[in-house]
N, C-alpha and C positions, 0 to 999 in steps of 0.2 A: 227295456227288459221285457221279455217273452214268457209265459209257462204255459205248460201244455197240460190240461184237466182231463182227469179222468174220462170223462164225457164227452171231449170236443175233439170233432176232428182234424182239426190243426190247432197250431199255438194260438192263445191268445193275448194282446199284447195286454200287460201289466202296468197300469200307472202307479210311481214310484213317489206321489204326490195325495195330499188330502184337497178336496175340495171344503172349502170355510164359506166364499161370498158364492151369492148366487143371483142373476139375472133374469126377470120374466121373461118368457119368450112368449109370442102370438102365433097361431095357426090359421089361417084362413079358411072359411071355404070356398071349394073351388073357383065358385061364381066369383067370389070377391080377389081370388087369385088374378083369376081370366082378367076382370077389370084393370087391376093393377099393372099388368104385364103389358097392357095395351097403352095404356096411360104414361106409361115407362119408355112407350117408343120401343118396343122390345130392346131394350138395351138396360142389362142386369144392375150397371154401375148407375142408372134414375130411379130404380127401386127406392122405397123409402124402407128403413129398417122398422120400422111398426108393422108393413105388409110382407117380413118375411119368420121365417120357421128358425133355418139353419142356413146362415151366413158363411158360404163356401166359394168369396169372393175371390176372396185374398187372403193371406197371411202376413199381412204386413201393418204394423203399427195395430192388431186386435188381439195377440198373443194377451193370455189371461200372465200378468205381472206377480212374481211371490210377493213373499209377506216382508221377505227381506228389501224387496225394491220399496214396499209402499214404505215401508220403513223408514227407509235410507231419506226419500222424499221430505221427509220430517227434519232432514238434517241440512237442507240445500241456504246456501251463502248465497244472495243474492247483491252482491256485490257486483258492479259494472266492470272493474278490472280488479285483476290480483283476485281471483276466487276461490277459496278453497273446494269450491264443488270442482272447479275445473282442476282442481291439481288432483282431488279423489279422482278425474276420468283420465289422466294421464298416466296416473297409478297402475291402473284397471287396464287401462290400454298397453302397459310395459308388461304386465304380468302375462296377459295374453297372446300379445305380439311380438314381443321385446323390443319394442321400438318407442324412442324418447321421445320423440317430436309428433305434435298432432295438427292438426284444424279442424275445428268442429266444424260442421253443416244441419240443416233443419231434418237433410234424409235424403237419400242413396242421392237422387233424380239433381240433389243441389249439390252434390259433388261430380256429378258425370257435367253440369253445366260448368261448372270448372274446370275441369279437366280437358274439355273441348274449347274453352276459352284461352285457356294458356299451350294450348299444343296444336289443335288443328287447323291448318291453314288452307284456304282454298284451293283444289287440287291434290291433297293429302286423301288419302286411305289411310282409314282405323283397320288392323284385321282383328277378329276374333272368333275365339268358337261357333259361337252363335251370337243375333246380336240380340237386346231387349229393347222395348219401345223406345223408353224415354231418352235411351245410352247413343241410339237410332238419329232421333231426331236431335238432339245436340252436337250432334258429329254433323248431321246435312245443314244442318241453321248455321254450320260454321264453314259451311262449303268442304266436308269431304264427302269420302264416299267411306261406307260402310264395306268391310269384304269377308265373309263367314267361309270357315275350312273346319266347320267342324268333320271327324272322319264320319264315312257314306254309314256306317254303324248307327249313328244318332239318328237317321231319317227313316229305320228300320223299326215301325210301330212297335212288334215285338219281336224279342231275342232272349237269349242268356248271357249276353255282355253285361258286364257288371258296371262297364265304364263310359257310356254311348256319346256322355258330355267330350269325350278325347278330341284334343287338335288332332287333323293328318300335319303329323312334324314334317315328312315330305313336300308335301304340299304348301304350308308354311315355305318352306325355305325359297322354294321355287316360285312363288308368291312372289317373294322380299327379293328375291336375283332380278324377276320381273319390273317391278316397278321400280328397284333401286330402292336402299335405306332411307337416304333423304325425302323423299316422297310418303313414307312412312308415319303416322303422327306417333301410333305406339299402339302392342299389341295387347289387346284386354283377353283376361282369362276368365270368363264367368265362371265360377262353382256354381254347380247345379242348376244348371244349363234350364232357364225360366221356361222358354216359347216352345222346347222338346220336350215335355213332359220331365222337367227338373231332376235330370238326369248327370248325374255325378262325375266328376274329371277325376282321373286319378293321379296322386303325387305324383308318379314315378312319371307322366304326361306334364304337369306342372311344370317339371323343376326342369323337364326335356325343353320346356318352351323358353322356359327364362334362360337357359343358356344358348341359344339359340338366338335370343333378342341381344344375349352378352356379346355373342361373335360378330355382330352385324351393327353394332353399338344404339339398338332399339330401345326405345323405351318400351319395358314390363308393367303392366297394370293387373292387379287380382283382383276384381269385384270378389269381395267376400260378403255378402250379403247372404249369401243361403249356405256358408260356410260352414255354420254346423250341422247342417244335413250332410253335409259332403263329407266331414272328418267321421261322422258317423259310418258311409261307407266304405269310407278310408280303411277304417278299425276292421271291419263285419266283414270287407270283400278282398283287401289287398292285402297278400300276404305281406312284405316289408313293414305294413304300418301294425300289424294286432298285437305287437308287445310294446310300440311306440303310445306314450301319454299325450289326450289332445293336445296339450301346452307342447309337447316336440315337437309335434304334426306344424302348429300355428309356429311356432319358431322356425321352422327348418324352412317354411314358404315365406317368410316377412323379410328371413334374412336373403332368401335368392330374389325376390320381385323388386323393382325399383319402387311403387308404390301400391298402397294396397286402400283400396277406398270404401266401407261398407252403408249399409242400410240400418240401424240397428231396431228400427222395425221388424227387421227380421233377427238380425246377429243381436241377440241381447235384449229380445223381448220387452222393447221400450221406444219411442218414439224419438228418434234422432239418427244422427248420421256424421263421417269422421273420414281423412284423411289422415293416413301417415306413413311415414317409412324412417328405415335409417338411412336414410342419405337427408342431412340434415339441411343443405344447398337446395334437392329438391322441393323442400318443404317451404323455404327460403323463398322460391321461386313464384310458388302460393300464394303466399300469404297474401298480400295486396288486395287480394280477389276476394277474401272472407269479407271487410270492413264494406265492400265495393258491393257483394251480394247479400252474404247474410247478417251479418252483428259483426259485434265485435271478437277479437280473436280466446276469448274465453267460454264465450257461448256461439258463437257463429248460426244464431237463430233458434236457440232451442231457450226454453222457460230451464231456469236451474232444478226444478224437480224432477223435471224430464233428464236433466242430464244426470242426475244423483239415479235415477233410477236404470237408465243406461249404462252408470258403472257395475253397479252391483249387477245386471243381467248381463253383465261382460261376464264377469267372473262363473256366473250358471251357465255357460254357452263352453263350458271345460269340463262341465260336468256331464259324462253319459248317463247316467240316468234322467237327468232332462232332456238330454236332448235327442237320443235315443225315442221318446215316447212322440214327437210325431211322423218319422217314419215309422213306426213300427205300425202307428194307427194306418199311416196312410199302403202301407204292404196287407194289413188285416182287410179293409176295403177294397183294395185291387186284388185281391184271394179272393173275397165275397163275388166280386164283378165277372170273375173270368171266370168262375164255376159255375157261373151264370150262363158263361156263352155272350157275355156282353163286350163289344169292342175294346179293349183299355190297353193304355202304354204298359207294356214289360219292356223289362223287371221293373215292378214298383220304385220309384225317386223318391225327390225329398219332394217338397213344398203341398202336394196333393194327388190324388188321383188323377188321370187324364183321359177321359172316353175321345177315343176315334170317331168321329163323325162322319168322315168320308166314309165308313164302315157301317155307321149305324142307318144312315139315310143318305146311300150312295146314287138317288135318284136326284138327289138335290145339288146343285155344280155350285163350284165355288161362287158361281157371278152371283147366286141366292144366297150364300153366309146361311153353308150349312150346321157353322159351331153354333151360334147364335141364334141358329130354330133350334138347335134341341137343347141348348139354354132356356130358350122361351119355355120348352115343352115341359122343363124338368123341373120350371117353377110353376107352371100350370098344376104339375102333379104333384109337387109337393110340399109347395113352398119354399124350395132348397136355392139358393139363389148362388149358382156359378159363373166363372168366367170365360168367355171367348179367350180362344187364344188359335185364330185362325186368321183367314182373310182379311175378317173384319180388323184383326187389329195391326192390316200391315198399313203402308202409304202409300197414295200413288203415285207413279213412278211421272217425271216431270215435264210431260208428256198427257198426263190424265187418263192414262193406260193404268186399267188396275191390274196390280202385284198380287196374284195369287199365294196362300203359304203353302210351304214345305209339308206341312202338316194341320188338318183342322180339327183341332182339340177343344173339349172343354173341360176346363182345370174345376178340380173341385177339391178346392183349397182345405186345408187341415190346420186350423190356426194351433199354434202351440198350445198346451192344456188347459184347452176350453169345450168339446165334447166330449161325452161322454159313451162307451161302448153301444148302448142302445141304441144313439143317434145315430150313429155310424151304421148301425144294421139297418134301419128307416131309411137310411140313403142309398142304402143299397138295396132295398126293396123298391125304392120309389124309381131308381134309374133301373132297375128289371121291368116295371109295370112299360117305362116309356120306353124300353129294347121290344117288349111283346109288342106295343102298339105304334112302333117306328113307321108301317107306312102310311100312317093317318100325318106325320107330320110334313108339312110343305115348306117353299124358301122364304124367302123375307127381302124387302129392297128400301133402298133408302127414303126418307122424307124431309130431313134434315141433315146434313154430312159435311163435320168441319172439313177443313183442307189440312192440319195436323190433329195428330190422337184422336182421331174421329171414335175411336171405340169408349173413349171417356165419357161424350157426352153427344153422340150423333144420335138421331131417332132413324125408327126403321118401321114398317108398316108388315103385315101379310100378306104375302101373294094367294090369295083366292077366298076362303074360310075354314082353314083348317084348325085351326084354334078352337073354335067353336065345339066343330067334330070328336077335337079330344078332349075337350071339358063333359061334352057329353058323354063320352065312353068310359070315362073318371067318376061319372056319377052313374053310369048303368052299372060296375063292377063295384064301386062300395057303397054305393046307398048315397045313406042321410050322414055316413063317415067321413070326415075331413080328409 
């Protein structure tokens, strides 16, 4: 929810929420910044959380959890089979989904290894909108290939498309005539499209896809993982859904998708992750694979407090006034950013803001991983600790030819209500300081570089000393000021 102040000249967004606990944060200065980032291997994910400000990694599994979840946690049955925590998450999961049948997983990445375990076969194409790392690398570990149609809208930094996430359905079909069905493993629809600056699909593109997977007799998959950011836009942009209730929106898609698989790190504000559908044969077909990777079929890896607490953030992820409050944060910061003159993905998404890079410091070519210097730079300046979501976090192709991205963004994540407005204005002063002082920043090159998810845990050096340069110019413009 929104309101517009006497005084301000746009909306601003409204939390519909008390803060009760509170967590110390650290500031560095600079100097000790500059140390830490080097120390880090410039790569955001070695950061230690003591050496950071505002943790704008991710939004997954740090969503600040209600009063009702730590609650619920107090009620978990830790029973090894027959649990009643798991029948609360099935409850949870019918009301939202309407779908009876589940498999739990520990979280999104241990459902997508399942899903390429039991469906992709060597030689097989996954297609999808777009693809995400981890969904990436369990399709190629299984011998397919990955194939993205998202429409040419989504690689358009900014626009006034409301919907950039959209399959080209065209394109789809002639895709699947191409290769033939069978050669097909199944087509994944991400909601709010991760690696484009989380960028929303619309129902009316959804529901186009899954019948489209019906006529060709394709397996349907819905990553609903950023799901309520998406039903959020759903609401706010698409005419058909603004008098529709989330719970229709999540019914009318559970019941067209053959299976729907989430994160609920993100979906539900709590650290776990779920298959299900109604088709109770394909659930059937699963099952095997939980006992084989994660637990057993009542917890499939997750602690029961963790899964008591994932039911009840089921149940909040229906609710717009929760879920509503972190796009709206993250739209008040991409206002902040572009009235600035600063590069950023339009229209504002779900998950976080997105600075354009190629934009900010178009002197630096992908083969330097330019999301990842002005990551460095932006925690130099602020302590603000973002993610790559460029080069760096593609693979190389199998060949040792690197895969340039689509787009080289750095996501500055908006974890569900856990900042606070002011914070959110520091971020957006400290990403203007490092837009003024963009050509101080240089590229970066490897020193360490796994051969998968190298952006999790590879290091990376400076190319020259530019680091230095702008720690200096950080400290000629505020002083003795952090």
């Amino acid at each position: 929810m929104s309101v517009k102040f006497y005084r301000e000249e746009h909306q601003v967004p409204l939390e519909m929420h008390k803060v009760r606990v509170v967590q110390k944060l650290n500031l560095l200065p600079v100097e000790e910044r500059l140390k830490a980032i080097q120390a880090a291997g410039n790569n955001t994910f070695l950061l230690q959380n003591h050496d950071i400000y505002m943790d704008m990694l991710t939004d997954s599994g740090v969503n600040a959890m209600s009063d009702r979840q730590t609650a619920a946690m107090h009620l978990a049955d830790d029973s090894y089979a027959g649990s009643e925590t798991f029948n609360r998450l099935k409850k949870a999961v019918k009301a939202v989904f309407g779908t009876d049948d589940l498999l739990p997983a520990h979280q999104g990445r241990a459902c997508e290894n399942i899903l390429a375990e039991a469906f992709v076969k060597p030689g097989q194409v996954a297609i999808m909108n777009f693809h995400f790392t981890t969904t990436k690398a369990h399709v190629t570990r299984c011998g397919g290939d990955v194939i993205e149609l998202v429409a040419k809208k989504g690689l358009e930094p900014q626009s006034d498309d409301p919907f950039k996430g959209d399959f080209d359905l065209d394109l789809l079909r002639s895709t699947i005539e191409q290769y033939g069905p069978e050669k097909v493993a199944f087509v994944r629809v991400e909601a709010g499209t991760n690696l484009i600056g989380g960028q929303p699909v619309s129902l009316a593109n959804m529901l186009a896809v899954a019948d489209i997977c019906h006529d060709y007799g394709i397996l349907s998959v819905l990553d609903a993982s950023l799901l309520q950011d998406n039903v959020y836009f759903m609401k706010t942009r698409e005419a058909q859904c603004k008098y529709m209730t989330t719970k229709e929106i999540y019914h009318l898609l559970a019941g067209k998708m053959d299976l729907i698989y989430f994160s609920s790190r993100k979906l539900g504000f709590a650290r776990g992750g779920a298959i299900t559908s109604r088709n109770p044969a394909l659930i059937k077909s699963l099952m095997e694979y939980i006992p084989l990777y994660e637990g057993f079929l009542t917890y499939g890896g997750m602690d029961v407090r963790s899964i008591e607490s994932v039911a009840e953030g089921l149940y909040e992820s229906l609710d717009m006034d929760y879920i509503s409050q972190g796009p709206e944060f993250i739209a008040y910061l991409v206002k902040e950013l572009d009235d600035y003159g600063v590069p950023v993905i339009k229209p504002a998404g779900g998950l976080g803001a997105h600075l354009n890079c190629s934009e900010i410091v178009p002197e630096v070519p992908h083969s330097q991983y330019p999301a990842a210097a002005v990551g460095a730079a932006l925690y130099i300046a602020g302590g603000i600790r973002g993610m790559e979501r460029g080069t760096m976090s593609e693979q190389r192709e199998p060949d040792g030819t690197e895969r340039y991205a689509e787009l080289e963004l750095l996501r500055l994540a908006m974890p569900r209500r856990v900042f606070t407005l002011s914070q959110v204005k520091y971020c957006a002063d400290r990403v203007k300081w490092v837009w003024d002082n963009r050509h101080l920043i240089g590229g970066l090159q490897w020193t360490e570089e796994p051969s998968v998810l190298r952006f999790f845990f590879g290091r990376m050096k400076e190319i020259g000393h530019w680091q230095e340069d702008l720690a200096s110019k950080f400290r000629e413009d505020f002083g003795d000021s952090l």
